[in-house]
C-alpha positions, 0 to 999 in steps of 0.5 A: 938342669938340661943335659946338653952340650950347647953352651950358648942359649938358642932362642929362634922365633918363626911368625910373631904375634903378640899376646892379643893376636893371633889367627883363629883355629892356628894352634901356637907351639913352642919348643923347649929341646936342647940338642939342635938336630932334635929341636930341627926334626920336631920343627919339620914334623910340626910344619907337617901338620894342619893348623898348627904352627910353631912360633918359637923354640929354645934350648934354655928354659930362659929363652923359652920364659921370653916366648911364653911372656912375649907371644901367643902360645897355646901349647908348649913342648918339651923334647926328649933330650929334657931331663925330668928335673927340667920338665917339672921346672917348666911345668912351674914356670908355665903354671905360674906366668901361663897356667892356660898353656897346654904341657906336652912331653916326649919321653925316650924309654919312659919309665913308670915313675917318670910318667907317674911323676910328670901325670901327678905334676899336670901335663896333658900329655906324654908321648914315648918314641913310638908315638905316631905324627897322628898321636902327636897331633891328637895329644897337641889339639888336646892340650890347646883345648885343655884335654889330655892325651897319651899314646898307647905305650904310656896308657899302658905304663900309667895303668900297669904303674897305678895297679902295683902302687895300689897294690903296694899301698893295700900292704902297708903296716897299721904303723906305717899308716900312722906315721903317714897320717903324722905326716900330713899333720906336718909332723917331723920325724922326732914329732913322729918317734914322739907321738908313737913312741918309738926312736926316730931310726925307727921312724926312718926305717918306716919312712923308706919302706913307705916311699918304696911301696907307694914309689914316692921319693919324699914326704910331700909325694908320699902325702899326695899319693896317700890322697890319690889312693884314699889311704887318709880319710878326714873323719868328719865327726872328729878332726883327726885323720881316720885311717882305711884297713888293708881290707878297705871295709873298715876304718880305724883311727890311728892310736900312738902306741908302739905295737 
């Protein structure tokens, strides 16, 4: 949900062009921010730059579904006062009406996690409060063009983010490994204890050192980040998942003992 204080949904609309026009080389923003004052100031900063103009703004993400069906939008842009919870449900609606519509994000006091996740989910780019108008520009001509761009403050969290989750992930147990690959086979937790043979509270226990070492928060996050990491391999000579060893040099199939 969106953490505002505005009870009625705004939904304002500058310059109208439908679907099937618009003006070449003219950039179409539109703005997803729930406090009014904000949602001005972002306006006046647009205004500022060349070839860019903002064709709506919103407070609700229902209003906003009206522009992006309504009128020729090139990029959306969702201010700081968005949660995370409501930027990734954006990122759905957007990728399931206008999957060519570029996603960018301002973050108030970003952390790792929040950037990892909104990465992982798609956007194009991310801009914390330190950003200058240039990046801003950049990261919105990059999104329209189906690039991305971050300014130098998240580069910096993203990489720093990246090299302790791999190096989180290089310390997961043999066991730990097993009960991953279990999990992208769609296993449930007493599928797992089954198949290991060991209780189901021990299954959870390694599930939560799991999402604390690969920063995850569920099983779904906890696959993907497996993949982005290359922890599972398919095994092209057998069907089953063939698990990488912390040294990274050697394989080793996952067996269903409890050791």
């Amino acid at each position: 949900m969106i953490r505002s204080n505005i009870s009625s949904a705004q939904f304002h609309e500058s310059v109208s062009y439908p679907l099937t026009e618009a003006p070449a080389n003219v950039i179409r923003i539109v703005i997803l921010e729930s406090h009014t004052l904000l949602r001005a100031s972002v306006r006046q900063m647009m205004d500022r730059l060349p070839a860019i103009e903002t064709v709506a703004d919103s407070n609700t993400p229902s209003t906003l579904l009206h522009a992006l069906r309504t009128r020729h939008v090139d990029v959306l842009l969702l201010g700081t006062s968005i949660s995370l919870q409501c930027c990734l449900e954006c990122i759905n609606m957007v990728q399931a009406c206008r999957p060519a519509i570029g996603i960018i994000a301002l973050l108030a006091n970003p952390s790792p996690e929040t950037v990892l996740t909104l990465v992982r989910h798609g956007l194009h780019g991310l801009l914390s409060e330190d950003a200058s108008e240039r990046d801003l520009e950049c990261a919105l001509r990059a999104a329209a063009a189906g690039n991305s761009f971050n300014c130098r403050r998240i580069r910096e969290l993203l990489a720093t983010s990246a090299s302790a989750v791999e190096s989180a992930a290089n310390n997961l147990t043999r066991q730990e490994l097993c009960v991953l690959r279990l999990l992208m086979q769609g296993e449930s937790n007493r599928g797992i204890a089954r198949k290991l043979t060991v209780r189901e509270k021990t299954v959870e226990a390694h599930l939560t050192h799991i999402y604390n070492k690969l920063k995850v928060n569920s099983r779904v996050e906890a696959i993907l980040r497996a993949q982005e990491l290359n922890l599972l391999e398919p095994d092209i000579a057998h069907p089953q998942l063939k698990i990488i060893g912390k040294s990274g040099d050697e394989e080793r199939a996952c067996g269903f003992s409890a050791s």
